[in-house]
N, C-alpha and C positions, 0 to 999 in steps of 0.2 A: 652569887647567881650570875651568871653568863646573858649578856643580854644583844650582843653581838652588834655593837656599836660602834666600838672599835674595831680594827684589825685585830689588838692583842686577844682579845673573847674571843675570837677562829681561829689564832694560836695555841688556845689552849685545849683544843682540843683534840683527843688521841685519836679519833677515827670517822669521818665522816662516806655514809653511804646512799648510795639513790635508792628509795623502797619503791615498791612495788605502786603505789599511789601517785608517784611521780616525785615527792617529798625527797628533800637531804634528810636523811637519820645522823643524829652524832652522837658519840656515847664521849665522854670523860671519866675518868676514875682518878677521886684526890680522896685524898686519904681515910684509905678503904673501901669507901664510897663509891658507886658507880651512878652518875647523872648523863641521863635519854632526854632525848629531844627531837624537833624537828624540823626543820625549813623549808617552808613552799612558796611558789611564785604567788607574788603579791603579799610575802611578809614581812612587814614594817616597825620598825620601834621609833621613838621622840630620843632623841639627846638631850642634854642638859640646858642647851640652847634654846630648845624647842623647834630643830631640824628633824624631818622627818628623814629617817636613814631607811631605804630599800634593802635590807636583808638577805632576801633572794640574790639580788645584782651584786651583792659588794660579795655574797659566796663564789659566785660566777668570774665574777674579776679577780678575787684571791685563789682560787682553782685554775684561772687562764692564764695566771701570772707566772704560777709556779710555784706561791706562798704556803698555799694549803694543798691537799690531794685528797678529789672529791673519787671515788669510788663510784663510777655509772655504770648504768645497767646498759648491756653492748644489746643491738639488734636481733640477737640470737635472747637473749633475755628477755625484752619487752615479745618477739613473738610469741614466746614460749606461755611468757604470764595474758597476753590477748588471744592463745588458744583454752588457756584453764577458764579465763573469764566467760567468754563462748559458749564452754562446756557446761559451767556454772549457769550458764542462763538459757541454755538446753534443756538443763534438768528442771530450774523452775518451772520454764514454759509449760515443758512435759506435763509435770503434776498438777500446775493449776489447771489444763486440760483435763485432765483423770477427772480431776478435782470439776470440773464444770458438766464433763460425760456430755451424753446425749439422749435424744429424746428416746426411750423406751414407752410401751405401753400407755403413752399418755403424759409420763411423765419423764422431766429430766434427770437423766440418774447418774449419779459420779458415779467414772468406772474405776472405784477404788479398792485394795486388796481386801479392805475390809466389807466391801459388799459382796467381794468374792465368797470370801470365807464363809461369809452368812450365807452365800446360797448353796455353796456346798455341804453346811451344815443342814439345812432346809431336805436338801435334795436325800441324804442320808434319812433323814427322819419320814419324806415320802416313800422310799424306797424301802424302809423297813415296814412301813405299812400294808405296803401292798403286799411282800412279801407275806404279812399274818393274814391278809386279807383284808384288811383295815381300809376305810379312806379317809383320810383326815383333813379331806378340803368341805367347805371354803378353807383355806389359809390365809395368814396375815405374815406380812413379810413386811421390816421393820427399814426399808432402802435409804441410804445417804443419798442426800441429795446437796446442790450448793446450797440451798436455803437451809437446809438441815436435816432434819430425819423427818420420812415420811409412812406414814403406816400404809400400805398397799395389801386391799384385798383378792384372792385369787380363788374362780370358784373351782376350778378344775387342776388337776394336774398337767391337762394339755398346755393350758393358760403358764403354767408358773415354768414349764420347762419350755415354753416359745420364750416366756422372758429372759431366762436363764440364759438359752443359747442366743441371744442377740447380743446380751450383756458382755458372753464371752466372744464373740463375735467382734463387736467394736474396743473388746478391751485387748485382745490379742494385736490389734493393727500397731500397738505401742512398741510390740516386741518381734518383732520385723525385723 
């Protein structure tokens, strides 16, 4: 096992590269075998001595020397990975938003595709009523909410198609 105490442990190794976390990655392959690993700032091991050996620094000095050849990530690389990050935390933000919605009817209502779908389906089953002539309110509409699900009574069709289009309303502002 490689414990990188010595110099000879970062000799023996076939490839070392900067990931995406800021870490050195190394891979070795001895016989057959391929052993991963990783080095980040502030990694240290004990020698036999009981010297604490800086890890990180003695990569940095064996890479500055000439000894080893560490593989970095160029400016064009870290932007690239700080624009996906970004994006990735674009999207969260988005969702927990969906996810939190706004105050409709009284209540807080996630603007999520699955509340959509339920009122679409609602809305079909209104719309075929009145078609036969039917009316089938009061209705009960079953809405996500953050807390969770919440049963919403509606006595009219007026009522359930004003909630409806406010629902779409603040949920289209996402797709902008």
């Amino acid at each position: 096992m490689l414990k990188f105490i010595n110099t000879n442990d970062f000799m023996k190794v076939d490839a070392f590269e900067e990931c995406e976390n800021g870490a050195v990655c190394w891979t070795l392959k001895e016989n057959g075998v391929t052993h991963v690993g990783d080095i980040y700032k502030g990694f240290t091991r004990t020698d036999e001595s009981d010297n604490k050996i800086d890890v990180w620094q003695k990569l940095i000095e064996l890479d500055e020397a000439g000894e080893i050849s560490v593989k970095w990530l160029t400016q064009a690389d870290k932007a690239a990975i700080s624009a996906k990050e970004s994006e990735a935390t674009a999207e969260r933000l988005e969702t927990l938003a969906k996810f939190n919605g706004v105050e409709i009817a009284g209540e807080q209502i996630s603007l999520t595709e699955e509340n959509q779908n339920g009122m679409a389906a609602v809305m079909q089953g209104v719309n075929l009523a009145a078609e036969m002539g039917a009316d089938i309110f009061p209705l009960n509409f079953n809405a996500q909410t953050p807390a969770g699900f919440k049963l919403m009574t509606f006595e009219a069709a007026a009522d359930f198609k004003t909630f409806c289009l406010t629902f779409m309303a603040e949920r289209q502002k996402f797709f902008k």
